[in-house]
mmCIF file of the N, C-alpha and C atoms, coordinates in Angstrom:
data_MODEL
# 
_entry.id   MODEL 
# 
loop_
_atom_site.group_PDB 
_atom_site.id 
_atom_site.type_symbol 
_atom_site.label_atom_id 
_atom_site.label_alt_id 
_atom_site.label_comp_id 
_atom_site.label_asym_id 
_atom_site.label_entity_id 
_atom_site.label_seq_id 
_atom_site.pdbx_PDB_ins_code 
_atom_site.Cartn_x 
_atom_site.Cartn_y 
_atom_site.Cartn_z 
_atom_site.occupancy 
_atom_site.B_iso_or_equiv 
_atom_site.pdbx_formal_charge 
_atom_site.auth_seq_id 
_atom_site.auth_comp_id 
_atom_site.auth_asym_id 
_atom_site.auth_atom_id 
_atom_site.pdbx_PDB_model_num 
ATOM 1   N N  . UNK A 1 1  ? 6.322  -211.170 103.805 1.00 0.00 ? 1  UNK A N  1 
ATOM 2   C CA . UNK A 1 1  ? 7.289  -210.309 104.461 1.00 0.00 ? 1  UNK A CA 1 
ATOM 3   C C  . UNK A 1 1  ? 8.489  -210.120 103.527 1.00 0.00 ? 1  UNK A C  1 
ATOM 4   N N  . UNK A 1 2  ? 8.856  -209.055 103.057 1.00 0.00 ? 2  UNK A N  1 
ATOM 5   C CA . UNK A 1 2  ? 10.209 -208.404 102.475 1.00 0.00 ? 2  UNK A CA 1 
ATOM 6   C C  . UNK A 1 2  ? 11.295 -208.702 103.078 1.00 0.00 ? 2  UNK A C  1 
ATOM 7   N N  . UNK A 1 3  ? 12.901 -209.121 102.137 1.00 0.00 ? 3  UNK A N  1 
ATOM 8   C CA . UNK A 1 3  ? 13.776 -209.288 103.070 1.00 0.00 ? 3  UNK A CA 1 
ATOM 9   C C  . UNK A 1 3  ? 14.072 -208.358 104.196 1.00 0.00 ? 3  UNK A C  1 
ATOM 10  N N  . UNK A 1 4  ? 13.807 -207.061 103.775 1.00 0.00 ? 4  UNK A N  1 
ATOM 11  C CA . UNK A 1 4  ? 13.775 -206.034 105.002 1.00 0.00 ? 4  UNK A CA 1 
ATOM 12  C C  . UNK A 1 4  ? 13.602 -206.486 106.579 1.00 0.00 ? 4  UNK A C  1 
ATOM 13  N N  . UNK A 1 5  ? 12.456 -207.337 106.546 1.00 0.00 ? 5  UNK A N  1 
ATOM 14  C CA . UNK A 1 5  ? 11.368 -207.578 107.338 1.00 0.00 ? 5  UNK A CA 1 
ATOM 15  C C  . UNK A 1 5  ? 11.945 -208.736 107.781 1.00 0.00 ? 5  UNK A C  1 
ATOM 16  N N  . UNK A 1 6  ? 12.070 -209.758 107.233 1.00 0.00 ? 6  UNK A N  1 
ATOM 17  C CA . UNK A 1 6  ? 12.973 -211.066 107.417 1.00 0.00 ? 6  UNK A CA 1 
ATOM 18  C C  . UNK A 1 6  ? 14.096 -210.383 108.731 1.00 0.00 ? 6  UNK A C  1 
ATOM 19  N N  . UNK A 1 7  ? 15.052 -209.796 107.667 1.00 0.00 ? 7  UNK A N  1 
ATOM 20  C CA . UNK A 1 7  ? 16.156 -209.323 108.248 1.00 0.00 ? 7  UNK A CA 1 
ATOM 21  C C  . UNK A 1 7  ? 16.146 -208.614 109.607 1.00 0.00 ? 7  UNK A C  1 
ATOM 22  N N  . UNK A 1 8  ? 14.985 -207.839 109.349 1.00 0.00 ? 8  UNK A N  1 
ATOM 23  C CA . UNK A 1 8  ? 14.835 -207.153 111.230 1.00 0.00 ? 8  UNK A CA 1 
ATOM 24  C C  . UNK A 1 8  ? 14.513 -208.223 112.026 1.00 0.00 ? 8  UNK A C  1 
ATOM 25  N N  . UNK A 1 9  ? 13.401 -209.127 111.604 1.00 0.00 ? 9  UNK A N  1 
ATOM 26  C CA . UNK A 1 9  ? 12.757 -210.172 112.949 1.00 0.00 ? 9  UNK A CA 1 
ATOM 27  C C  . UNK A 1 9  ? 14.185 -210.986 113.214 1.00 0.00 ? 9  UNK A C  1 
ATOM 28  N N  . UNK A 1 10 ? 15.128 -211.498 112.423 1.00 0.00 ? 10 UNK A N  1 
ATOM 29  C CA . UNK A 1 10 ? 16.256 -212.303 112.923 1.00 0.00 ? 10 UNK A CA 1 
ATOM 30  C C  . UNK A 1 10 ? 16.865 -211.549 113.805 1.00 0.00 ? 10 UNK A C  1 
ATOM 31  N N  . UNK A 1 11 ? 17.266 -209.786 113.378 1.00 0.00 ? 11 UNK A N  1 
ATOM 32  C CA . UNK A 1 11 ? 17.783 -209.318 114.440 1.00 0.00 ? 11 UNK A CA 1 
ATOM 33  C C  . UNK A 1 11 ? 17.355 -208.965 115.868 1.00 0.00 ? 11 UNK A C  1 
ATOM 34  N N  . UNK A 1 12 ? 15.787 -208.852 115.800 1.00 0.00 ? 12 UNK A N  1 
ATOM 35  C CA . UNK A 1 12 ? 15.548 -209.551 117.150 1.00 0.00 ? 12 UNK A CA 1 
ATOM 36  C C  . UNK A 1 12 ? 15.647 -210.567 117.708 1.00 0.00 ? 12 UNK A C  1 
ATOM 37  N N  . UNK A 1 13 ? 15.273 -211.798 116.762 1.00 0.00 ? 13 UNK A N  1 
ATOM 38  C CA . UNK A 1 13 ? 15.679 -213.113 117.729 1.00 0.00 ? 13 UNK A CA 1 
ATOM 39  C C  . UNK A 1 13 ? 17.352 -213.383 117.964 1.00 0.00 ? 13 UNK A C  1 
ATOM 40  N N  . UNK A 1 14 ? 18.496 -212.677 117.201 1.00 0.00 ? 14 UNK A N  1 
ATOM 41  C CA . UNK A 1 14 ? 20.071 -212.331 117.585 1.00 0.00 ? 14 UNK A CA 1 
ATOM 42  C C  . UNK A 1 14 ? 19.948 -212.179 119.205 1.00 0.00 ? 14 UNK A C  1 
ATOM 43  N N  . UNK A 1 15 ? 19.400 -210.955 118.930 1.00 0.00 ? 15 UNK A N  1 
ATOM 44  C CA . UNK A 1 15 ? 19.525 -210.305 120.386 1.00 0.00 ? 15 UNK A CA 1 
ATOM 45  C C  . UNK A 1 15 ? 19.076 -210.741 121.819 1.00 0.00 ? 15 UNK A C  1 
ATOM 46  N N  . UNK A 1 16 ? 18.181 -211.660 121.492 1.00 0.00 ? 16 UNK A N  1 
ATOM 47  C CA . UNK A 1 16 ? 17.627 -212.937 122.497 1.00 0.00 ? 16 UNK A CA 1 
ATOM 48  C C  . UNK A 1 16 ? 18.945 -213.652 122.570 1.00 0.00 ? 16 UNK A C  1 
ATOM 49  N N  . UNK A 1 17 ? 19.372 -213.955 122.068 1.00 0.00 ? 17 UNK A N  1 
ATOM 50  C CA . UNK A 1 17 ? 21.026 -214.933 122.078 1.00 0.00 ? 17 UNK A CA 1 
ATOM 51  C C  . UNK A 1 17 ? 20.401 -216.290 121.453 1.00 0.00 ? 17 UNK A C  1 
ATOM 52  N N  . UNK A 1 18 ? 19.222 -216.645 120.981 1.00 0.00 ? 18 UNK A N  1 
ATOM 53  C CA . UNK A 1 18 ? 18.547 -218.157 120.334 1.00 0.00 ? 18 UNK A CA 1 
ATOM 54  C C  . UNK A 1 18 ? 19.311 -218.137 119.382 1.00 0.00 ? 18 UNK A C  1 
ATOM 55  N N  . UNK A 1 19 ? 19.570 -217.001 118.097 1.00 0.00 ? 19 UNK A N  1 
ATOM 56  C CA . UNK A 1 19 ? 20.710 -217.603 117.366 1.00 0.00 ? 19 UNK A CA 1 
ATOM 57  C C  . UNK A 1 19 ? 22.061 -216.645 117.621 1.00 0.00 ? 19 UNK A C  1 
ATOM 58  N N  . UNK A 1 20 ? 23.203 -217.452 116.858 1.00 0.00 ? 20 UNK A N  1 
ATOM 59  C CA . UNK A 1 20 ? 24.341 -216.483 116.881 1.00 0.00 ? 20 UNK A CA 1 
ATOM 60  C C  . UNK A 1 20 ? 24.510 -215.864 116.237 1.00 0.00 ? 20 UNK A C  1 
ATOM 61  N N  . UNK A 1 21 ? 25.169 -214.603 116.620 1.00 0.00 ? 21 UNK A N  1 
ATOM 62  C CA . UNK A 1 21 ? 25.590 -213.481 115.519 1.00 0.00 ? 21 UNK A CA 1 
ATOM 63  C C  . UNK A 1 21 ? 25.857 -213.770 114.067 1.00 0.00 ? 21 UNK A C  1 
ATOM 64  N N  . UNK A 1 22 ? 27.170 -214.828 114.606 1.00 0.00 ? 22 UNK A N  1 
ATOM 65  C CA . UNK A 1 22 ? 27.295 -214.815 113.055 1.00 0.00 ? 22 UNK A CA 1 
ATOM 66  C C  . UNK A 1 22 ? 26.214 -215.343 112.325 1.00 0.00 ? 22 UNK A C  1 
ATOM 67  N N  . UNK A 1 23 ? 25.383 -216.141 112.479 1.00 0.00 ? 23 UNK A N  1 
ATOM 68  C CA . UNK A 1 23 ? 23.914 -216.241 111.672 1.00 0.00 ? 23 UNK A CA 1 
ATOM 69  C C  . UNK A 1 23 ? 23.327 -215.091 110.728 1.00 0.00 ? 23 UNK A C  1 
ATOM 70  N N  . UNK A 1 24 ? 23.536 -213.855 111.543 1.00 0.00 ? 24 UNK A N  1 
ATOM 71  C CA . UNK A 1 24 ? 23.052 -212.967 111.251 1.00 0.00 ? 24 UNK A CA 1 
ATOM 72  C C  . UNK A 1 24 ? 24.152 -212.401 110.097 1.00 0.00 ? 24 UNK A C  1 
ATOM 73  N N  . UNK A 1 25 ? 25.126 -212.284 110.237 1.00 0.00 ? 25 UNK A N  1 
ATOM 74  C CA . UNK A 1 25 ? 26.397 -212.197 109.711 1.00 0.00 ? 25 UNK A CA 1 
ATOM 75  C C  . UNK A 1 25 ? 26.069 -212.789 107.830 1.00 0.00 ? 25 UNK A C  1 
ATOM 76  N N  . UNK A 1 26 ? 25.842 -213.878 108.275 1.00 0.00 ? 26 UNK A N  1 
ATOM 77  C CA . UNK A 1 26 ? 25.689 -214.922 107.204 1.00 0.00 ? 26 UNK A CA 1 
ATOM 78  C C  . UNK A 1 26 ? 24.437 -214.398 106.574 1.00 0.00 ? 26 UNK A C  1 
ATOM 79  N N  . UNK A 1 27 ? 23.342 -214.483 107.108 1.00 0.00 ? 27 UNK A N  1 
ATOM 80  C CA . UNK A 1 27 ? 21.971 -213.646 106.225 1.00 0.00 ? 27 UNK A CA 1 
ATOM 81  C C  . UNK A 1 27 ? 22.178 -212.587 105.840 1.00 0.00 ? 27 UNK A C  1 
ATOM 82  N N  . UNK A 1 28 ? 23.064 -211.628 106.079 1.00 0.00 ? 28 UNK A N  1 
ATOM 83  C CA . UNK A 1 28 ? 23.199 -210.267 105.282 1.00 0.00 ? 28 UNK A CA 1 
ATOM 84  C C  . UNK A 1 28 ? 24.198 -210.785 104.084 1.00 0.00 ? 28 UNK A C  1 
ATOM 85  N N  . UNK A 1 29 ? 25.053 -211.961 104.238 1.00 0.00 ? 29 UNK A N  1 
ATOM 86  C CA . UNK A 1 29 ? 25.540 -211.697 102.842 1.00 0.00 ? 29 UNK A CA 1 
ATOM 87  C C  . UNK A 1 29 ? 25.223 -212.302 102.022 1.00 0.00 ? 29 UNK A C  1 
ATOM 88  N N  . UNK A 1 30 ? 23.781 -213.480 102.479 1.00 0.00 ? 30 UNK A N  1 
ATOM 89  C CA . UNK A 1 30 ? 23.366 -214.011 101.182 1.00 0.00 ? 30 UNK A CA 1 
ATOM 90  C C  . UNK A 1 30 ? 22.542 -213.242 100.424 1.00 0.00 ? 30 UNK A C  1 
ATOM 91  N N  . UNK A 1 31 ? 21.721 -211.998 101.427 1.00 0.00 ? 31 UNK A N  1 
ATOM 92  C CA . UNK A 1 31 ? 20.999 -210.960 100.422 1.00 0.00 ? 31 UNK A CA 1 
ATOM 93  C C  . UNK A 1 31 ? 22.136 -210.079 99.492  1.00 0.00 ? 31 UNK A C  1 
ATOM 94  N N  . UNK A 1 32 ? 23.498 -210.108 100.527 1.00 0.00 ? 32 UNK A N  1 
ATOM 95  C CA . UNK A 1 32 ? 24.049 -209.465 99.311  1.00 0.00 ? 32 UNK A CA 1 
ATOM 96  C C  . UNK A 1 32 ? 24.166 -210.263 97.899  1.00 0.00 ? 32 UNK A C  1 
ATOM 97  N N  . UNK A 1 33 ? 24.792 -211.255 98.108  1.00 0.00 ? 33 UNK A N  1 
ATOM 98  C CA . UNK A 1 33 ? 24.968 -212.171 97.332  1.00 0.00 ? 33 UNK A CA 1 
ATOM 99  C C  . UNK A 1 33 ? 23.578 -212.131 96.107  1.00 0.00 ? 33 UNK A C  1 
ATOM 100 N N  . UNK A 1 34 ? 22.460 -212.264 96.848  1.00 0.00 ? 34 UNK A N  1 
ATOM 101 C CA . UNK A 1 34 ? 21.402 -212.375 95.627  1.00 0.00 ? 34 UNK A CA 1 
ATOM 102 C C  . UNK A 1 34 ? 21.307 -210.825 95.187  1.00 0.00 ? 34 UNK A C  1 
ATOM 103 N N  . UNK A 1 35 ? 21.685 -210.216 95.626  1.00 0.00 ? 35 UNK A N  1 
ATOM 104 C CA . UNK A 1 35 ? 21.488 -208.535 95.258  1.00 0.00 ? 35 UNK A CA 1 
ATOM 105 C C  . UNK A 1 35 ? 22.457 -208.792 93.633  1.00 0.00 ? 35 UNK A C  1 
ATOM 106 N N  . UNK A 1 36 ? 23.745 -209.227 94.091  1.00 0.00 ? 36 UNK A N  1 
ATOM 107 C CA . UNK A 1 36 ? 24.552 -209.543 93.277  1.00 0.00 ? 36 UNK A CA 1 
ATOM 108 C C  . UNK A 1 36 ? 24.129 -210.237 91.874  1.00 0.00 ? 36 UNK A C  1 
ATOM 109 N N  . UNK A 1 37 ? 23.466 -211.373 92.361  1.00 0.00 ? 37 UNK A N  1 
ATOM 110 C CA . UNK A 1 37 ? 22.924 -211.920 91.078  1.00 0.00 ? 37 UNK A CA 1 
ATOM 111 C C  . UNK A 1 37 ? 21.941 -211.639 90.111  1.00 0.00 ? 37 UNK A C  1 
ATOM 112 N N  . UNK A 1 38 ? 21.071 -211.044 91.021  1.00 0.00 ? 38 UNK A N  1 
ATOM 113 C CA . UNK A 1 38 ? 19.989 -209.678 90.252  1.00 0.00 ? 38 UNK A CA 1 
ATOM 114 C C  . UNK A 1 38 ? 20.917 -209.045 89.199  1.00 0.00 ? 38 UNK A C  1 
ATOM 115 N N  . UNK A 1 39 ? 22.202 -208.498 88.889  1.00 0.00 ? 39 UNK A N  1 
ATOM 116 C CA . UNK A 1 39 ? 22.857 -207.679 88.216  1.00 0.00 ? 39 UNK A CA 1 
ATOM 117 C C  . UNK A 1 39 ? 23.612 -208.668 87.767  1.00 0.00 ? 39 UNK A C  1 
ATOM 118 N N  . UNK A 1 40 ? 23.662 -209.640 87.526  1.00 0.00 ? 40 UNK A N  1 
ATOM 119 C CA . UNK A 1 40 ? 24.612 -210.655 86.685  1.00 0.00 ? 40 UNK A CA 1 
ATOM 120 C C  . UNK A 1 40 ? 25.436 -211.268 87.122  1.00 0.00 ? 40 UNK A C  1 
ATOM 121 N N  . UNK A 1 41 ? 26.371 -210.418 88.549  1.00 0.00 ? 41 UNK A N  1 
ATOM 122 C CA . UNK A 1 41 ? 27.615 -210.693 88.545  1.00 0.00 ? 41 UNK A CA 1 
ATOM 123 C C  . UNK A 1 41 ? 27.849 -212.133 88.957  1.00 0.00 ? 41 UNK A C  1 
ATOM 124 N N  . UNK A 1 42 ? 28.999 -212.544 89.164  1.00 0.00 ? 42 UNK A N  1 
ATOM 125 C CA . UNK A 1 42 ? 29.143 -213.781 89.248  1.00 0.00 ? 42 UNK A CA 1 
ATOM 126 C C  . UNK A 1 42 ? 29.005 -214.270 90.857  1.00 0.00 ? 42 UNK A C  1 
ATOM 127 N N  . UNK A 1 43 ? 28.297 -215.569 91.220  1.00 0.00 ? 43 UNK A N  1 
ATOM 128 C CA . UNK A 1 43 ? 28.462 -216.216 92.409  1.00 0.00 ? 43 UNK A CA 1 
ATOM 129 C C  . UNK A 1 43 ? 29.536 -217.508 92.304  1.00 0.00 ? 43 UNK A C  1 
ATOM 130 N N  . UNK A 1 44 ? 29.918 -217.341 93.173  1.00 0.00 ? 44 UNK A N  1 
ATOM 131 C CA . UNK A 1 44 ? 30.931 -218.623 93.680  1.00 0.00 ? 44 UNK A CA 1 
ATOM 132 C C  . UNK A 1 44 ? 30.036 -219.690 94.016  1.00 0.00 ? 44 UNK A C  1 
ATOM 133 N N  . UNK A 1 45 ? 30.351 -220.915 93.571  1.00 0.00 ? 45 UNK A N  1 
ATOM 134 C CA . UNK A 1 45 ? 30.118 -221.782 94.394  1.00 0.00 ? 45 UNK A CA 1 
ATOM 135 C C  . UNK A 1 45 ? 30.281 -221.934 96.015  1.00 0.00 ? 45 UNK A C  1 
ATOM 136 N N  . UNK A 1 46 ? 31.328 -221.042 96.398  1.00 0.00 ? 46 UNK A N  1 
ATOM 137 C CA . UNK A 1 46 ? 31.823 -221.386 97.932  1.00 0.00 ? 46 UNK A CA 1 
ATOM 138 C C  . UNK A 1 46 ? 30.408 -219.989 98.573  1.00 0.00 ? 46 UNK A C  1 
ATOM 139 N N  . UNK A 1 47 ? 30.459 -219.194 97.697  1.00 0.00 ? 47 UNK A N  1 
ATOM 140 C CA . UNK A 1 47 ? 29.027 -218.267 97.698  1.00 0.00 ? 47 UNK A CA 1 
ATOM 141 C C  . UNK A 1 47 ? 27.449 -219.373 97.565  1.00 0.00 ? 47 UNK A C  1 
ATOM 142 N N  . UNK A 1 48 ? 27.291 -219.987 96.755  1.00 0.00 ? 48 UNK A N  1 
ATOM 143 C CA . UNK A 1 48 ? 25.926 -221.369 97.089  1.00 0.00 ? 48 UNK A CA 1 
ATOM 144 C C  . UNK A 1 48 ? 26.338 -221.784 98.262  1.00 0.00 ? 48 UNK A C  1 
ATOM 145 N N  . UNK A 1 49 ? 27.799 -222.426 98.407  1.00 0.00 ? 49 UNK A N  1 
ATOM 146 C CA . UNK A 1 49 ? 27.293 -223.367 99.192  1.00 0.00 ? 49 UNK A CA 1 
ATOM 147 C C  . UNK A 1 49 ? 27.074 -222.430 100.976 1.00 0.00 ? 49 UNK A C  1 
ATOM 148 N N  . UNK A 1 50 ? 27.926 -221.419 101.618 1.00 0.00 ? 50 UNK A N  1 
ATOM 149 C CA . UNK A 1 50 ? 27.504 -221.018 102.279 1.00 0.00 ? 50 UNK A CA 1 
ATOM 150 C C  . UNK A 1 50 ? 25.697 -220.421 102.203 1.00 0.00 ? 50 UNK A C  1 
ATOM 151 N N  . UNK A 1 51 ? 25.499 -220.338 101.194 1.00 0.00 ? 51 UNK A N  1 
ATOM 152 C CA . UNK A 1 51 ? 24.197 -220.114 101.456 1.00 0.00 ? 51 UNK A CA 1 
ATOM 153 C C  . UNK A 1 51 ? 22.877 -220.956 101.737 1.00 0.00 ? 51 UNK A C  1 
ATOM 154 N N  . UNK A 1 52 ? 23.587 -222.404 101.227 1.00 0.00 ? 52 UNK A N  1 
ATOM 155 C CA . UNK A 1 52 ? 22.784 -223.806 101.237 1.00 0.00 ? 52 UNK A CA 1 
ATOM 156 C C  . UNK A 1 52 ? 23.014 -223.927 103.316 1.00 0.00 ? 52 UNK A C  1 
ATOM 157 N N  . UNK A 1 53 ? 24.531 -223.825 103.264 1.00 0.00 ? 53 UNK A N  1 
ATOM 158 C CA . UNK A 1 53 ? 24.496 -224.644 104.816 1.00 0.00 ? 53 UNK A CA 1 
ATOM 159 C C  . UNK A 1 53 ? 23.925 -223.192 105.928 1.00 0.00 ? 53 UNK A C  1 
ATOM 160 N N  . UNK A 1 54 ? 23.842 -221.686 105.371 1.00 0.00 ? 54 UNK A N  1 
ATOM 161 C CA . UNK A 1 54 ? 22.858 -221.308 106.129 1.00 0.00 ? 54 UNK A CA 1 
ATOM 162 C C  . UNK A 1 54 ? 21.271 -221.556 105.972 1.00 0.00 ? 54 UNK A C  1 
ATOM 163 N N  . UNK A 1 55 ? 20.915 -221.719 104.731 1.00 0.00 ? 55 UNK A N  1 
ATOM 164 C CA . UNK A 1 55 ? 19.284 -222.355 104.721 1.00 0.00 ? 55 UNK A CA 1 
ATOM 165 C C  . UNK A 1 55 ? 19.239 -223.618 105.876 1.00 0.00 ? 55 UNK A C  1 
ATOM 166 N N  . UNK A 1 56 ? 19.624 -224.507 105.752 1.00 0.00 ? 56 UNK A N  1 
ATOM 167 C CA . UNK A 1 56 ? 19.778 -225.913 106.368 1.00 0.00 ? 56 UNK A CA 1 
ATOM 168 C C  . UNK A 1 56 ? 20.060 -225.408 107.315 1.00 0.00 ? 56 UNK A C  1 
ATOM 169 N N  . UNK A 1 57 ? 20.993 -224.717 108.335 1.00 0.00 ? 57 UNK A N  1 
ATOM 170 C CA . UNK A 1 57 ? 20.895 -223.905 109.724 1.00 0.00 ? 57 UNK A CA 1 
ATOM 171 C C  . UNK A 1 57 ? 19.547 -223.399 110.105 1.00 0.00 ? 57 UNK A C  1 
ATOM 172 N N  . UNK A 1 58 ? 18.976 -222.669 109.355 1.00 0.00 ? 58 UNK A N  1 
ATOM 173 C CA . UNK A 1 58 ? 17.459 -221.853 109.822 1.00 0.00 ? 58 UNK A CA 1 
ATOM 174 C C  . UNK A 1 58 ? 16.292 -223.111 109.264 1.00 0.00 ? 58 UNK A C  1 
ATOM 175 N N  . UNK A 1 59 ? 16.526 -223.633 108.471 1.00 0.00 ? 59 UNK A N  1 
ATOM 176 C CA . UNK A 1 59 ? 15.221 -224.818 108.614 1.00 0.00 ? 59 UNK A CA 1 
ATOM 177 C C  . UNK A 1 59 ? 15.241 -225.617 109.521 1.00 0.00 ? 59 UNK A C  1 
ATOM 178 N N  . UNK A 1 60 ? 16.505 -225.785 110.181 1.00 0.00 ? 60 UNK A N  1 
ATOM 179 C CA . UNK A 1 60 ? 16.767 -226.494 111.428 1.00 0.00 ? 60 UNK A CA 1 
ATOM 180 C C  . UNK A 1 60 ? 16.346 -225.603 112.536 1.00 0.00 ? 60 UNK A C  1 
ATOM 181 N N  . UNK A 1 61 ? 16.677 -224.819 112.705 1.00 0.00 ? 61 UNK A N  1 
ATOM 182 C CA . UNK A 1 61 ? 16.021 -223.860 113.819 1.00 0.00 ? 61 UNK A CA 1 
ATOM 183 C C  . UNK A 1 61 ? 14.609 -223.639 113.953 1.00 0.00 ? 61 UNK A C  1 
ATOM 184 N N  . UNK A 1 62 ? 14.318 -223.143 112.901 1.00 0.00 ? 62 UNK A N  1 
ATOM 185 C CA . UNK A 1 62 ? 12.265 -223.240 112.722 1.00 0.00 ? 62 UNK A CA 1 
ATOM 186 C C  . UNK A 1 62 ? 12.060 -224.279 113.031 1.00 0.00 ? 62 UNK A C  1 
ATOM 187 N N  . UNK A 1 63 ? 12.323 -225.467 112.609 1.00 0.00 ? 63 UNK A N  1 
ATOM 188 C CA . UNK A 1 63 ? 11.829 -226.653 112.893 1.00 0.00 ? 63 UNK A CA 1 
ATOM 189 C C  . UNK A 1 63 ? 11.766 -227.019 114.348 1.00 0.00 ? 63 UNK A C  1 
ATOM 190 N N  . UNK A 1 64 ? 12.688 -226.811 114.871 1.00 0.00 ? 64 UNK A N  1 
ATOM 191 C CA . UNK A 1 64 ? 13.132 -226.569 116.737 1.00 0.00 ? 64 UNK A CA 1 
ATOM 192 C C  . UNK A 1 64 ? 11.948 -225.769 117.591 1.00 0.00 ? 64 UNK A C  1 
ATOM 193 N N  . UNK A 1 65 ? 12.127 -224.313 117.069 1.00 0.00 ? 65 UNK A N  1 
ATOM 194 C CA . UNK A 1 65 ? 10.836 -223.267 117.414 1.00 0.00 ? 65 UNK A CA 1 
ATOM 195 C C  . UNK A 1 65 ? 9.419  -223.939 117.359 1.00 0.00 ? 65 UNK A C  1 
ATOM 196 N N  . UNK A 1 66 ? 8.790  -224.717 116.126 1.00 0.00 ? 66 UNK A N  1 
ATOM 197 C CA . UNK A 1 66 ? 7.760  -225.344 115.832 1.00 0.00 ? 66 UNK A CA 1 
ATOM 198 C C  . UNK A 1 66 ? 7.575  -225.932 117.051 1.00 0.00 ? 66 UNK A C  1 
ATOM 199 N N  . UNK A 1 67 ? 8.538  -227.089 117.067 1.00 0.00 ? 67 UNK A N  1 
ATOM 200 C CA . UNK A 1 67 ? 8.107  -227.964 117.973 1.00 0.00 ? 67 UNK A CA 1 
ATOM 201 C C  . UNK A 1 67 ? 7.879  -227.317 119.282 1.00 0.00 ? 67 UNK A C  1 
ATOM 202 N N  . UNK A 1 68 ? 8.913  -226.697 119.718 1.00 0.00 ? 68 UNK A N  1 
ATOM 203 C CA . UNK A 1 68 ? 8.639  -225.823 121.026 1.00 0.00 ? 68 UNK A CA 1 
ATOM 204 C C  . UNK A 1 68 ? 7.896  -225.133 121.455 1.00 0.00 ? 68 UNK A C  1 
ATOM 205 N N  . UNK A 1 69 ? 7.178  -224.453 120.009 1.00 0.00 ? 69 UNK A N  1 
ATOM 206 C CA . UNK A 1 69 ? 5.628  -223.555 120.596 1.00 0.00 ? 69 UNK A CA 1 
ATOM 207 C C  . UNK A 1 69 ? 4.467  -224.949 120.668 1.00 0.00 ? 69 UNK A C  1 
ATOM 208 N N  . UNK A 1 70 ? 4.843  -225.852 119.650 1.00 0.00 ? 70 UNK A N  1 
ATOM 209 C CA . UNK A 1 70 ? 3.137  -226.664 119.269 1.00 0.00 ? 70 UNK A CA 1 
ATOM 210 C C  . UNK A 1 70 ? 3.639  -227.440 121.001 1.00 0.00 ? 70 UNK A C  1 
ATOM 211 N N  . UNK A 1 71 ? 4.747  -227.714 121.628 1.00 0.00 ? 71 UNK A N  1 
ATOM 212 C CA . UNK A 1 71 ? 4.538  -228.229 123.046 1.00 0.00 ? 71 UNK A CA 1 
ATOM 213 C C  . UNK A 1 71 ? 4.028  -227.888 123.969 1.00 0.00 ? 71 UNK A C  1 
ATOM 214 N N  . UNK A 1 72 ? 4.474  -226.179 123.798 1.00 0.00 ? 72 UNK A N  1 
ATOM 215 C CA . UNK A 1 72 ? 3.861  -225.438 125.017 1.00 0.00 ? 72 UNK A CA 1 
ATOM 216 C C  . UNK A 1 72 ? 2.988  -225.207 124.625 1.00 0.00 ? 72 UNK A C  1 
ATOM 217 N N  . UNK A 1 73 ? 1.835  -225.544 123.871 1.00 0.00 ? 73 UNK A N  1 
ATOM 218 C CA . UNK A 1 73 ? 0.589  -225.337 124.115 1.00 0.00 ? 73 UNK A CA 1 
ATOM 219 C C  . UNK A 1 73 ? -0.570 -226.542 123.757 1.00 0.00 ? 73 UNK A C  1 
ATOM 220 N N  . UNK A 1 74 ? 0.439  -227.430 123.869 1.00 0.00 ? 74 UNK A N  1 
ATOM 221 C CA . UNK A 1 74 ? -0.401 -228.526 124.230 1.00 0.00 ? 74 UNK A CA 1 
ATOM 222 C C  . UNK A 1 74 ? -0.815 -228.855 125.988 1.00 0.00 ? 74 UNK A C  1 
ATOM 223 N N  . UNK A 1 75 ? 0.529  -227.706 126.758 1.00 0.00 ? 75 UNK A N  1 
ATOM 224 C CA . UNK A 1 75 ? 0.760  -228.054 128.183 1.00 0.00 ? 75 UNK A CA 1 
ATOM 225 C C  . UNK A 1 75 ? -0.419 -226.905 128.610 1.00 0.00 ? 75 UNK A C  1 
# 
């Protein structure tokens, strides 16, 4: 799946209210951000690290979802 694609399915699960906006907020500017680095320009560190503590936000969340589908269908 293309970030395109990424980017739409989060904005459906936004709109469920499972995550918060600003989540979403935050994933558009780390694609900017890597858009950015594609062309050289410079990243901030305070640019990594928001992008580290949104990874670690959504691996935490998948990880949540996982468990929650592999439950309900063990039931």
């Amino acid at each position: 799946m293309r970030r395109e694609g990424i980017a739409k399915k989060f904005v459906e699960i936004m709109k469920t209210g499972e995550i918060p906006s600003e989540i979403g907020r935050k994933l558009h500017l780390s694609f900017e951000s890597r858009n950015k680095a594609s062309s050289h320009a410079r990243i901030t560190v305070e640019d990594a690290d928001d992008v580290e503590n949104l990874i670690k936000f959504l691996i935490g969340f998948l990880e949540r979802e996982i468990r929650r589908a592999e439950a309900c269908s063990r039931e």
